[in-house]
ChimeraX commands (.cxc) that place a marker at each C-alpha (Angstrom):
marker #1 position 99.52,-10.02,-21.47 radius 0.5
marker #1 position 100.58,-13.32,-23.11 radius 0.5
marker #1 position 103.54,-13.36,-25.69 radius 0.5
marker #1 position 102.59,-14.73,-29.11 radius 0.5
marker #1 position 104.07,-18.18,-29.69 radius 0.5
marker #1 position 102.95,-18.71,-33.22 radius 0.5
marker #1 position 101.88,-16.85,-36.17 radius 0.5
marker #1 position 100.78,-18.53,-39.30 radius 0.5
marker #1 position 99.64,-16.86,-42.80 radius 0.5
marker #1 position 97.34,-18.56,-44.97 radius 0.5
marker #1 position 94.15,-17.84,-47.46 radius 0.5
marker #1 position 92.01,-20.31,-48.75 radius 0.5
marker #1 position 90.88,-21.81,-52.33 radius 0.5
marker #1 position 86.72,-22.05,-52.87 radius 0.5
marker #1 position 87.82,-26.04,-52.63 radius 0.5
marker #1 position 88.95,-25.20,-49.06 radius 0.5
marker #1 position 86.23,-23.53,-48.30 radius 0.5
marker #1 position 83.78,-25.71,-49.67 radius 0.5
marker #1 position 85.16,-28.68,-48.03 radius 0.5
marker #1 position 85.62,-26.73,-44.35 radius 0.5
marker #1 position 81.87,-26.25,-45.09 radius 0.5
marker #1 position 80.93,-29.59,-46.01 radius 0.5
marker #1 position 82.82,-30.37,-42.87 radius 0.5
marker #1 position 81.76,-28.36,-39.76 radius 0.5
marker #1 position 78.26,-29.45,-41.49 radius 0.5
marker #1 position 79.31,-33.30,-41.25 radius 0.5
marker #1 position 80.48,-32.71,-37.21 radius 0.5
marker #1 position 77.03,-30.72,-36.19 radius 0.5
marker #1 position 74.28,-31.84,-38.08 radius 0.5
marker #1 position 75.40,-35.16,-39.78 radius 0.5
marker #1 position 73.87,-37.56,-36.80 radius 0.5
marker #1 position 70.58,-35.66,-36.66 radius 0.5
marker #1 position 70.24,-35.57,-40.08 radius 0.5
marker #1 position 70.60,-39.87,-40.42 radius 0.5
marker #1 position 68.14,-39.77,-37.39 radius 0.5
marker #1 position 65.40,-37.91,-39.56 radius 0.5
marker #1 position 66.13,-39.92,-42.71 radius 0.5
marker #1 position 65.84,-42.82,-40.93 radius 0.5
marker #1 position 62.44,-41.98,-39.53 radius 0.5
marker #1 position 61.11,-40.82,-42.94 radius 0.5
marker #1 position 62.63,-43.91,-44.55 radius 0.5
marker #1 position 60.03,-45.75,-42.35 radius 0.5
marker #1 position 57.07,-43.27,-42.62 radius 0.5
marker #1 position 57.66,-44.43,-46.62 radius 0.5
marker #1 position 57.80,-47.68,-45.70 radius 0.5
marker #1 position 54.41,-47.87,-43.76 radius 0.5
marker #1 position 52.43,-45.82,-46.72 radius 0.5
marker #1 position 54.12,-48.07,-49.35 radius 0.5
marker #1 position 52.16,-50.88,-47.32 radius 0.5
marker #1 position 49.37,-49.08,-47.09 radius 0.5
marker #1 position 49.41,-48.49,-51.27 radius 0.5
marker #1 position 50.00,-52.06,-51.52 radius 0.5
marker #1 position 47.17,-53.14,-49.11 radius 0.5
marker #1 position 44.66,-50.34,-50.88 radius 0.5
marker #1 position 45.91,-48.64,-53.70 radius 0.5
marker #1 position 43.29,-46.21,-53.34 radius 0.5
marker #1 position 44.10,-45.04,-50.01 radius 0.5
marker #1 position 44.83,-40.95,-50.66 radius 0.5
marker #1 position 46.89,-41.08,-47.18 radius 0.5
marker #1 position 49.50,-43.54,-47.98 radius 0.5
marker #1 position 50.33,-41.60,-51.29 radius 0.5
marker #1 position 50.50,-37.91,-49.64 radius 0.5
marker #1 position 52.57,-39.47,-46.87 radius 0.5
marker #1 position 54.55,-41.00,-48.86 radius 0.5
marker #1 position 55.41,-38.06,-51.28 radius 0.5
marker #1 position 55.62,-36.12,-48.63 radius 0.5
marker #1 position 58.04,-37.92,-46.62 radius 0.5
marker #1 position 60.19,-38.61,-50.27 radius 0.5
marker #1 position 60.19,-35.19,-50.59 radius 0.5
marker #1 position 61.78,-34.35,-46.95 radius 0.5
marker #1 position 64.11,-36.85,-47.08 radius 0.5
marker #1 position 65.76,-35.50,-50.64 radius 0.5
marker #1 position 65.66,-32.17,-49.55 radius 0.5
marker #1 position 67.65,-32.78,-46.39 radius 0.5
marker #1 position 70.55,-34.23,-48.08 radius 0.5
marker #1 position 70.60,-31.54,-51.24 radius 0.5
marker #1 position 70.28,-28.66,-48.92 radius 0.5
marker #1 position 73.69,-28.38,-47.78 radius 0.5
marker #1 position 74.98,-29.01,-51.05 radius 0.5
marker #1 position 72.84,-26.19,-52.22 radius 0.5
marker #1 position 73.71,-24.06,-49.62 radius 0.5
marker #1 position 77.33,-24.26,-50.28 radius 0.5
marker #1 position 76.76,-23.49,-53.74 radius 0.5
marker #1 position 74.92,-20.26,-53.05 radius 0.5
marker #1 position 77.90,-19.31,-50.20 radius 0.5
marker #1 position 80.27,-19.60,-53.16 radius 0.5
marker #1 position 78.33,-18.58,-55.98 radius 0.5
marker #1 position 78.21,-14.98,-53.39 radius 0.5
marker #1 position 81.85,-14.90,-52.65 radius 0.5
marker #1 position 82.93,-14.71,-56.32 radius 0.5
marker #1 position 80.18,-12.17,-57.25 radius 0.5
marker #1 position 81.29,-10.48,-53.74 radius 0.5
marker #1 position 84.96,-9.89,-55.88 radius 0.5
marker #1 position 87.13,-9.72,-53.05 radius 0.5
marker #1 position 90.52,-11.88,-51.99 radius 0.5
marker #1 position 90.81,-12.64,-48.08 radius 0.5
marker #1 position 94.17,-13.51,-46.50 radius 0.5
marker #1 position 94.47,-14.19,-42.55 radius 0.5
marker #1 position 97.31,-14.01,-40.27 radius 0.5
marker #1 position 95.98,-16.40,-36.93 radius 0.5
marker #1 position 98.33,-15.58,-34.00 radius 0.5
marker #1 position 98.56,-18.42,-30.92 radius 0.5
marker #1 position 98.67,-17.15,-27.82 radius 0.5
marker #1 position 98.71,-18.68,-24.10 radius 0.5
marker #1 position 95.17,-17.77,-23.56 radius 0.5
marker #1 position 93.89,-16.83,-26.88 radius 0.5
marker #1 position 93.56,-16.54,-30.44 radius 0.5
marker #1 position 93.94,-13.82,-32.99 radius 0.5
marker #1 position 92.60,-13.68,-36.53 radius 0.5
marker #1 position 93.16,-11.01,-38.09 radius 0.5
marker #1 position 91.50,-10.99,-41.74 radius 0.5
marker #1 position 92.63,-8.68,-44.63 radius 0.5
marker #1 position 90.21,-8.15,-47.05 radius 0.5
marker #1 position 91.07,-6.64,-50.77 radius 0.5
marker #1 position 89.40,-5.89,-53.41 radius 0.5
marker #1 position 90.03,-8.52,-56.25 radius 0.5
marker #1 position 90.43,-5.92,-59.35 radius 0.5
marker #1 position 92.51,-3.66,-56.75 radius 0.5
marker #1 position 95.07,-2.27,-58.77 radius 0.5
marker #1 position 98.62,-2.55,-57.47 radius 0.5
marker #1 position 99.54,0.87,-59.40 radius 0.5
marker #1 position 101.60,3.27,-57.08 radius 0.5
marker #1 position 100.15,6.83,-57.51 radius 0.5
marker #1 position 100.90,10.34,-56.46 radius 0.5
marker #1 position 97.39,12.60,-56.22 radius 0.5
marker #1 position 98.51,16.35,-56.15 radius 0.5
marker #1 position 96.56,19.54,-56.75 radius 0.5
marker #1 position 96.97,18.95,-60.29 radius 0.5
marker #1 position 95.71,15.46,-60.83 radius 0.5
marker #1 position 96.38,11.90,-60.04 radius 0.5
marker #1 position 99.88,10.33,-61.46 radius 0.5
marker #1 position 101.44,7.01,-61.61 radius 0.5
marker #1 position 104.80,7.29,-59.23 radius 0.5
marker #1 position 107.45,6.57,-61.42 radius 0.5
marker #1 position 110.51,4.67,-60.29 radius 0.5
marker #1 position 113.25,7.07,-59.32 radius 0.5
marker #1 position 111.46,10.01,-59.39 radius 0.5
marker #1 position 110.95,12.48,-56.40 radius 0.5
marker #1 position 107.71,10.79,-55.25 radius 0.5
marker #1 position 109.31,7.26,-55.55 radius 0.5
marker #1 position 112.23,8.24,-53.50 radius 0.5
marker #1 position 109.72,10.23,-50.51 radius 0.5
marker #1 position 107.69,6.92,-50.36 radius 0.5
marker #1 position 110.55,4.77,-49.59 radius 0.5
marker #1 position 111.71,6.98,-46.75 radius 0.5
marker #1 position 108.08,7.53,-45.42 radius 0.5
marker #1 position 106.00,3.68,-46.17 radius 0.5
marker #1 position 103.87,5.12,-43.75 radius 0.5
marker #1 position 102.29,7.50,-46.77 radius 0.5
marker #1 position 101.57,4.51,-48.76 radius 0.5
marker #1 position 97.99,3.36,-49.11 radius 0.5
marker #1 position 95.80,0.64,-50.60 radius 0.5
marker #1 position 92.46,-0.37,-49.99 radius 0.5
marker #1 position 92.88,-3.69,-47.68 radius 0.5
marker #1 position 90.55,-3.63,-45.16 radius 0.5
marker #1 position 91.93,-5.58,-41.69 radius 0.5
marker #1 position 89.18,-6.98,-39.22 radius 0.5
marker #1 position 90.45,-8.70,-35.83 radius 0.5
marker #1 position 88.57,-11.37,-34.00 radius 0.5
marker #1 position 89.66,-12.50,-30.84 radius 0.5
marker #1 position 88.93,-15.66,-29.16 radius 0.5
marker #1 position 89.40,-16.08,-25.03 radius 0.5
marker #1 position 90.35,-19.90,-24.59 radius 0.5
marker #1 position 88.64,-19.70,-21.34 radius 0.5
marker #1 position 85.40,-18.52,-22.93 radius 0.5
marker #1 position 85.24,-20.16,-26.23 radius 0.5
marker #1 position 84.41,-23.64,-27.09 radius 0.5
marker #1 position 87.60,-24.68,-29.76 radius 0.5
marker #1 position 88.20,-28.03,-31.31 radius 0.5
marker #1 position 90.82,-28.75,-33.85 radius 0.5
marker #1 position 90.41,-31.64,-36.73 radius 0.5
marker #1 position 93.55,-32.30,-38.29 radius 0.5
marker #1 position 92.24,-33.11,-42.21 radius 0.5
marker #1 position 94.47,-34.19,-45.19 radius 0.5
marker #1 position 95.17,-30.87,-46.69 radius 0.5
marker #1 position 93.55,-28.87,-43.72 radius 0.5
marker #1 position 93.77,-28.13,-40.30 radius 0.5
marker #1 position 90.35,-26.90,-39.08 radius 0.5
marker #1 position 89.47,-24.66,-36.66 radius 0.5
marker #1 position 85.78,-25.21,-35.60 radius 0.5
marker #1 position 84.31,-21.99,-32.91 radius 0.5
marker #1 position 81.20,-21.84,-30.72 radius 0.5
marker #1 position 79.27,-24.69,-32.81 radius 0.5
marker #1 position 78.76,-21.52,-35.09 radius 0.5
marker #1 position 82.25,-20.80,-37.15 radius 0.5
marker #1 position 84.97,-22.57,-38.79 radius 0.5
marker #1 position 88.79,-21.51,-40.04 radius 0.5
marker #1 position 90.48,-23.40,-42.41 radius 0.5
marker #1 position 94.32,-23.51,-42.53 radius 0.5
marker #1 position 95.63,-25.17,-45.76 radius 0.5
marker #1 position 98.88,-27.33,-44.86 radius 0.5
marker #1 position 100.13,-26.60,-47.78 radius 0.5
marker #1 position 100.48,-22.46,-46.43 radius 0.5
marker #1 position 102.67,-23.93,-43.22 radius 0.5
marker #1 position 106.23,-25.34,-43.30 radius 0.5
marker #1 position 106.72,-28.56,-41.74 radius 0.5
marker #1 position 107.66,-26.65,-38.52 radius 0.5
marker #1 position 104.89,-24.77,-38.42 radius 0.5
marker #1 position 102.58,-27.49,-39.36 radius 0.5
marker #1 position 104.17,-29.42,-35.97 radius 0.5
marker #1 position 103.92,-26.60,-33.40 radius 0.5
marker #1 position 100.13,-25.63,-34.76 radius 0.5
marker #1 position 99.24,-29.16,-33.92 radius 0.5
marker #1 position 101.47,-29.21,-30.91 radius 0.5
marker #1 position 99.55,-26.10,-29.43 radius 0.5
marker #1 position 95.97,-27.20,-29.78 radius 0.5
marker #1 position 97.29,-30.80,-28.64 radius 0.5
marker #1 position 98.66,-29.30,-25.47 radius 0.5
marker #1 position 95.41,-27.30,-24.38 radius 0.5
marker #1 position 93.47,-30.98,-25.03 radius 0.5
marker #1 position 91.68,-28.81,-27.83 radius 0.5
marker #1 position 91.71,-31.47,-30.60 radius 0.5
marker link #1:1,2 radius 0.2
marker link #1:2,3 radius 0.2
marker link #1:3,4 radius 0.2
marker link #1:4,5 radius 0.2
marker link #1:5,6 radius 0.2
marker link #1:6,7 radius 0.2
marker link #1:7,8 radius 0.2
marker link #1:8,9 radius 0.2
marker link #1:9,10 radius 0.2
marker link #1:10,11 radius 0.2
marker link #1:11,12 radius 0.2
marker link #1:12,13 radius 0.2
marker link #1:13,14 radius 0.2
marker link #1:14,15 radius 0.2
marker link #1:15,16 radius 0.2
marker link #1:16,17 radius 0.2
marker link #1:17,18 radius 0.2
marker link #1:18,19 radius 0.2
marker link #1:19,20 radius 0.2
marker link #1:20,21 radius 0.2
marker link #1:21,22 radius 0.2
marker link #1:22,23 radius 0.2
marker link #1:23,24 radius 0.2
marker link #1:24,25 radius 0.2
marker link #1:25,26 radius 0.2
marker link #1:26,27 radius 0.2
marker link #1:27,28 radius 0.2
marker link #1:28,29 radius 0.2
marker link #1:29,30 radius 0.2
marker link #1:30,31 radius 0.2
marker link #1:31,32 radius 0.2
marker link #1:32,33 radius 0.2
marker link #1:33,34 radius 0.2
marker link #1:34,35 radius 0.2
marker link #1:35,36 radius 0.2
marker link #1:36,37 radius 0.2
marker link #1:37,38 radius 0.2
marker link #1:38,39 radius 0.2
marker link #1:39,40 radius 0.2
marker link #1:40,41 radius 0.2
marker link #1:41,42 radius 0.2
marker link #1:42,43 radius 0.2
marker link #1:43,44 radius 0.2
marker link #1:44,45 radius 0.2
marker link #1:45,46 radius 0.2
marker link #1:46,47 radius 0.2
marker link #1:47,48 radius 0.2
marker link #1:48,49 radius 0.2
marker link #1:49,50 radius 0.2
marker link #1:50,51 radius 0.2
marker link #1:51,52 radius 0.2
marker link #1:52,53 radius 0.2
marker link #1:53,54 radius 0.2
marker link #1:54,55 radius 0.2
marker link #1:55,56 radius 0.2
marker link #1:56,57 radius 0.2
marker link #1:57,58 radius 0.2
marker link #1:58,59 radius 0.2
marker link #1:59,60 radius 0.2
marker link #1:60,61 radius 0.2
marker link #1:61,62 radius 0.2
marker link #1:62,63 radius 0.2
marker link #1:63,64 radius 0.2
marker link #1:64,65 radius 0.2
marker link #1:65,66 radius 0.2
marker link #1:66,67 radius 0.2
marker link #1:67,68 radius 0.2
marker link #1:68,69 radius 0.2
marker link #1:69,70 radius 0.2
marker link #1:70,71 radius 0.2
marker link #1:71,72 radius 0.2
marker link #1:72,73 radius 0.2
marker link #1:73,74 radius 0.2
marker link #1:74,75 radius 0.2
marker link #1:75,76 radius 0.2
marker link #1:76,77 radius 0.2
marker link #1:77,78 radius 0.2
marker link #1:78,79 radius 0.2
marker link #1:79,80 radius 0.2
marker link #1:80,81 radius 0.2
marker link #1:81,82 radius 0.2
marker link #1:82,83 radius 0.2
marker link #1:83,84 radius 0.2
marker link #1:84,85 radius 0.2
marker link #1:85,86 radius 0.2
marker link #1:86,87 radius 0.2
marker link #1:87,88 radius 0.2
marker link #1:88,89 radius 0.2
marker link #1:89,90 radius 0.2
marker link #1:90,91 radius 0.2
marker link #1:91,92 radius 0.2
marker link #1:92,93 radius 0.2
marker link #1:93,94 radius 0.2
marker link #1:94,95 radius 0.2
marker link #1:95,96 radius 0.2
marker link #1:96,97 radius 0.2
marker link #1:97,98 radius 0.2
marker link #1:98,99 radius 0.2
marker link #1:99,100 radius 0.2
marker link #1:100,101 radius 0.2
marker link #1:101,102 radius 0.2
marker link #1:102,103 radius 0.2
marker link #1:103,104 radius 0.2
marker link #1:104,105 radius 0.2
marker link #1:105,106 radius 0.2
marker link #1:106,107 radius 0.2
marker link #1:107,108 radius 0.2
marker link #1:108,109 radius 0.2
marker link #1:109,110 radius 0.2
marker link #1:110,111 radius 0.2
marker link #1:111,112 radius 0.2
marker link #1:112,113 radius 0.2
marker link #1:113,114 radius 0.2
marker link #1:114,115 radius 0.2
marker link #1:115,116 radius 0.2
marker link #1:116,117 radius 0.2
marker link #1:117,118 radius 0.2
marker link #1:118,119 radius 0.2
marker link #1:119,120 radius 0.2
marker link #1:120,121 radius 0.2
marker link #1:121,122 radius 0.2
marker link #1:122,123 radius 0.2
marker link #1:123,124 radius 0.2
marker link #1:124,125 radius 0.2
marker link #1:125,126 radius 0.2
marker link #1:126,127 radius 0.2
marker link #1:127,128 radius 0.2
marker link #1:128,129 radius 0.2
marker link #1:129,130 radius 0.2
marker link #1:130,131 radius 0.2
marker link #1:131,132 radius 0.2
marker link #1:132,133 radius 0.2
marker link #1:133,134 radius 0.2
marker link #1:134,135 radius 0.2
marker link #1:135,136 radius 0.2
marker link #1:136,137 radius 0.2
marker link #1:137,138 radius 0.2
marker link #1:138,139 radius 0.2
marker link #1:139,140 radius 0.2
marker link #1:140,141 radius 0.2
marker link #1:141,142 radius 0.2
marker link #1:142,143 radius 0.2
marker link #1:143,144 radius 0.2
marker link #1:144,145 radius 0.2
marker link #1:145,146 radius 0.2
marker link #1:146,147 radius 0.2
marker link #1:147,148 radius 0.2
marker link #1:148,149 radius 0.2
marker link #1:149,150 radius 0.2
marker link #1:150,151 radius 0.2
marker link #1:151,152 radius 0.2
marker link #1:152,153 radius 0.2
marker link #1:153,154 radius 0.2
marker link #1:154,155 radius 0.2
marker link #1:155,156 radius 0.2
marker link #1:156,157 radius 0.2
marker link #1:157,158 radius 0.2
marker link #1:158,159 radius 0.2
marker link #1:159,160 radius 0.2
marker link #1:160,161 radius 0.2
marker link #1:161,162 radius 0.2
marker link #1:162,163 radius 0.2
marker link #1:163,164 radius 0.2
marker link #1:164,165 radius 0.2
marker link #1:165,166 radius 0.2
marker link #1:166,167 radius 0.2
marker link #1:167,168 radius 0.2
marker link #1:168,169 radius 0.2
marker link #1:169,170 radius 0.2
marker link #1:170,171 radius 0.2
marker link #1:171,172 radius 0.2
marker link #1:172,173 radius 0.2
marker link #1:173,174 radius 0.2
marker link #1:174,175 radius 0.2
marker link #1:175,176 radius 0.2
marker link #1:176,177 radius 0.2
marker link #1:177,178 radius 0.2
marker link #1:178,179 radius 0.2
marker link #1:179,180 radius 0.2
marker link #1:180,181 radius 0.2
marker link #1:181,182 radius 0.2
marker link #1:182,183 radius 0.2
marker link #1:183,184 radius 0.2
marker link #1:184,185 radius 0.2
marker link #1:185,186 radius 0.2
marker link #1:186,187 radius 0.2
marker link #1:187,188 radius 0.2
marker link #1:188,189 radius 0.2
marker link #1:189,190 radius 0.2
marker link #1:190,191 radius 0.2
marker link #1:191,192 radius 0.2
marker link #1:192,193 radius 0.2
marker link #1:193,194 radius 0.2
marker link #1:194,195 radius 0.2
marker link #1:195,196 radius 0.2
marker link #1:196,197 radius 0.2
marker link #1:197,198 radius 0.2
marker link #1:198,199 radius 0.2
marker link #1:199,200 radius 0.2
marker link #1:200,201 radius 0.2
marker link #1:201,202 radius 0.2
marker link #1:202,203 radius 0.2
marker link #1:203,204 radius 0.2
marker link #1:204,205 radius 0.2
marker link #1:205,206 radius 0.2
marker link #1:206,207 radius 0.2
marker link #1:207,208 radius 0.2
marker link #1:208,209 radius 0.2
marker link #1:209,210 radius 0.2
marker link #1:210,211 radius 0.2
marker link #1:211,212 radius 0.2
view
């Protein structure tokens, strides 16, 4: 097993996200996308013609709305789409911070997810209720000699990805370093959660593995 060489600590605004989104959409779908406008834009063309030539002709005017139609909703789709993906998040309520570990032959992310309205309130629960631990009592002074009794409700999920199995490409952004996975996923690490060493061996790994 592989020693960890880096371990960075980040979370992300819904600007991050939004633009990591608008991003990985950009690398994967951009071209195709000008490739379909571009045919529609001539489909439109060719009916205009046709309205011109005969402004009765039915055809030209369904394929022309028709095609008008396509084309906006290709390019306000995404933008809808991200919307919606952010629009959920806040309604979902909860605050996600990630600790991404750098490895020889992999990568870790692990992801804690809290509750937003979590409350940070230390309590005692005891056969006669629930109690706020106050400081310097009893309780307060068990708890610091056993941390292992303290709970919250963060939730930790790990996702591990093999170098040798998983196709990884780094983009270094202004404000972002981003992590696109499998065609299918995308991490965003905010600069401005790295110091400037950090920031230079993040870069340096990825640039080292040819994986940028």
């Amino acid at each position: 097993m592989s020693s960890e060489i880096l371990k960075v600590r980040f979370d992300n605004t819904p600007e991050e996200i939004e633009a990591a989104y608008k991003a990985f959409h950009d690398k994967y779908t951009l071209r195709r996308k000008i490739i379909y406008t571009v045919i529609y834009l001539i489909v439109i063309v060719l009916a205009a013609d046709l309205i011109i030539r005969d402004q009765a002709n039915i055809a030209g005017y369904i394929a022309g709305g028709l095609s008008l139609g396509i084309l906006i909703f290709n390019w306000v789709k995404p933008v809808l789409i991200r919307k919606k993906m952010l629009q959920g998040m806040a309604e979902l309520g909860t605050d996600e911070t990630y600790n991404m570990s750098l490895f020889e032959d992999r990568i870790e992310v692990e992801t804690e997810i809290t509750p937003a309205d979590a409350k940070t309130e230390t309590v005692a629960i005891t056969t006669h209720g629930v109690f706020p631990v106050e400081e310097g009592s009893e309780a307060a002074k068990e708890l610091a000699e056993h941390p292992e009794l303290v709970k919250d409700e963060t939730e930790i999920a790990k996702t591990v990805y093999r170098l040798a199995e998983t196709e990884i490409f780094m983009a270094d952004r202004k404000d972002l370093l981003l992590i696109f996975v499998n065609r299918s996923y995308i991490h965003a690490v905010p600069k401005r959660c790295l110091g400037d060493k950090e920031l230079l061996d993040f870069k340096a790994y990825f640039e080292e593995k040819g994986l940028c």
